[in-house]
N, C-alpha and C positions, 0 to 999 in steps of 0.2 A: 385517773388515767392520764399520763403522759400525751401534752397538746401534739398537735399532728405538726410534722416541719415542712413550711411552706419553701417552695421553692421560686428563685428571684423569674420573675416576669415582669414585662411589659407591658400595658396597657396598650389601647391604640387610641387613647384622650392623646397623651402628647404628640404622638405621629399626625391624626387630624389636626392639631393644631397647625402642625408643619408645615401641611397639604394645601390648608387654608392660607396660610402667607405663601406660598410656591404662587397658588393662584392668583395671589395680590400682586405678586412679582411678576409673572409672565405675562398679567395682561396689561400692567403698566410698559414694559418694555414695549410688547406687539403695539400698543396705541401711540409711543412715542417714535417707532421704528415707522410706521406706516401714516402717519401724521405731521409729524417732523420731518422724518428724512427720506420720505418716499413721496411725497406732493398730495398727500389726501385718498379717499376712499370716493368710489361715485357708479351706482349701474350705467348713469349717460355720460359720458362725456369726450369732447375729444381730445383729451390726453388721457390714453387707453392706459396709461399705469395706474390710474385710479378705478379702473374698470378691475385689474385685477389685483390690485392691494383688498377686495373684497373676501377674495379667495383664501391668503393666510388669517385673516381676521376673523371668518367665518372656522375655517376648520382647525385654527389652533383656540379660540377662547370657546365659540361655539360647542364646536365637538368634541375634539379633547377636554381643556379644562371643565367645560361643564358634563359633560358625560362621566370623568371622574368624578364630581360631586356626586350623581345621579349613582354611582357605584358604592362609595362613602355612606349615603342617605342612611342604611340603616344601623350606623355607628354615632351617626354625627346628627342626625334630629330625635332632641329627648322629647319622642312623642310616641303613642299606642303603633304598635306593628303596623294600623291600618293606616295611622296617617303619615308614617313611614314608604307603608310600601305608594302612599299615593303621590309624595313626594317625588318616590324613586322612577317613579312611571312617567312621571313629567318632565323631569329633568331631562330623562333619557329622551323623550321626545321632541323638548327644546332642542337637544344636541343633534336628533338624526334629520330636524330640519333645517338647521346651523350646516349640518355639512351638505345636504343639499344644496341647498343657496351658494357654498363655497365652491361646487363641482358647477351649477351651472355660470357662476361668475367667470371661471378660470375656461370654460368652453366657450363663453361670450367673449372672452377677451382675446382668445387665441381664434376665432372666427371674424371677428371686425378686424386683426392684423394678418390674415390669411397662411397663419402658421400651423401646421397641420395637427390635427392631438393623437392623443394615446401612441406616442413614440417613444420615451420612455420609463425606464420600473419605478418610477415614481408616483407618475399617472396609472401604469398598470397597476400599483397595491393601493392606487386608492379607491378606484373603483372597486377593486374585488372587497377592500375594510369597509367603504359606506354599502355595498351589498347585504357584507355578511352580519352588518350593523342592522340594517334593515329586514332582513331573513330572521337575525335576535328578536326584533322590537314586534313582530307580528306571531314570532312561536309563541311570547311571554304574553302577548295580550290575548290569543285564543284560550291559552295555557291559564291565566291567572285571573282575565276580567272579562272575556265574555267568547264564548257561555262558560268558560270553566272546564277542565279534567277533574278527572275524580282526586278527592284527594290523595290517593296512593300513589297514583300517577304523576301530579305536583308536587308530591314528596321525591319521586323517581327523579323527577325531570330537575327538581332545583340545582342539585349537586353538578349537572351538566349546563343549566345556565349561568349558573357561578362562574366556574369552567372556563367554558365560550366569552363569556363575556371577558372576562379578563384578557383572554386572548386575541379578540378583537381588538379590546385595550391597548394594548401594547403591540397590536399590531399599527395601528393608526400613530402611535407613538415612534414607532420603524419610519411610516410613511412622511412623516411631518420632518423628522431630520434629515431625511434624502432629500426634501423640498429646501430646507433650509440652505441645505452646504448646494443643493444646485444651482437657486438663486444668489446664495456666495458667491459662485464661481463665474456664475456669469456677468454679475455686477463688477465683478473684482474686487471683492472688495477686502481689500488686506492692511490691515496695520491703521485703520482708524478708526472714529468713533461708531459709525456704523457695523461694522466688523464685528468691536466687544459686544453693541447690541444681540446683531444676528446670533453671535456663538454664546450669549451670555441666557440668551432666549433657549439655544439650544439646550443650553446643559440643564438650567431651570425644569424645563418638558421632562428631560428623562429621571431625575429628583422629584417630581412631582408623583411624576408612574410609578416609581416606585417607592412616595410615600404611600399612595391609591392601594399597592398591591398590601403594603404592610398594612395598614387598615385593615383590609380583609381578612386576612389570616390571625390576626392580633386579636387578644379578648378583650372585649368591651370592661370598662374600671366595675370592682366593684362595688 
């Protein structure tokens, strides 16, 4: 019998690997952007720009990049589904309290300089992402570790946490480049080395999302 013809596909081993240096990349930037050329990170202090250098550091390595891991997880650790999926629960949980800690820094820093919040869609979609991040991480944990759905039901519901989540994903990935170019604009910062930072940070994030989404769609190597 004539071999069967395989048809050219991709793996998601090389994409993970991508996704992996993206995350080497952006949070070496974010630490030298906010270290270097921002005067430090700090919850007390009184120069309140380190109150809120908290704020990108938390919801872009915190929540993004590590949430995309936490998405990744069951591509990228060769280990049993369970300690996969225990992985994945973690991660995800480092990231939804990473972007907490980033939403109450940026609300501590705009209340000790008397600037008023939630005025613009920036702020608005990031409440509504760390929400509906938060609404994800408690349907999955009823859903999946305690007490559990039936399994039919978690077979029902996975293909919509898939979904969801991804959406979230790249919703937060939306929210993070409206922070960026706002901060841009208000620093002014054009034509120097902070700038390629800022914008080099940007591009980085949306390369990353979307090594995250190829991951998921992509079949694991044979």
């Amino acid at each position: 019998m004539a071999p069967r013809s395989r048809s050219y596909q991709i793996s998601a081993s090389p994409v993970t690997i991508l996704a992996h240096l993206l995350f080497i990349a952006v949070t070496t930037l974010v630490l030298v952007w906010l270290l270097d050329k921002r005067e430090g990170l700090a919850f007390e202090s009184k120069n309140k720009s380190k109150i809120f250098n908290l704020h990108p550091l938390f919801m872009i390595i915190g929540f993004i990049l590590i949430g995309g891991e936490a998405i990744m997880a069951y591509k990228t650790i060769p280990a049993t589904r369970r300690t996969q999926k225990a992985v994945h629960g973690v991660l995800h949980s480092i990231a939804l309290v990473s972007g907490a800690l980033g939403i109450f820094a940026v609300f501590k820093f705009q209340n000790e300089q008397g600037i008023a919040d939630m005025y613009t869609l920036h702020s608005w979609l990031g409440i509504i992402t760390i929400s509906l991040y938060a609404l994800q991480w408690l349907l999955a944990f009823f859903s999946y570790v305690f007490p559990g759905a039936e399994k039919g039901t978690r077979a029902t519901y996975q293909s919509w946490h898939t979904l969801f989540g991804l959406v979230i994903f790249f919703l937060a990935i939306c929210t993070a480049e409206m922070g960026l170019l706002q901060k841009f604009l208000k620093l002014g910062l054009f034509r120097n080395q902070e700038a390629l930072i800022v914008n080099f940070t940007g591009l980085l994030i949306v390369l990353f999302g979307i090594s995250v989404g190829l991951v998921v769609v992509l079949p694991r190597p044979y």
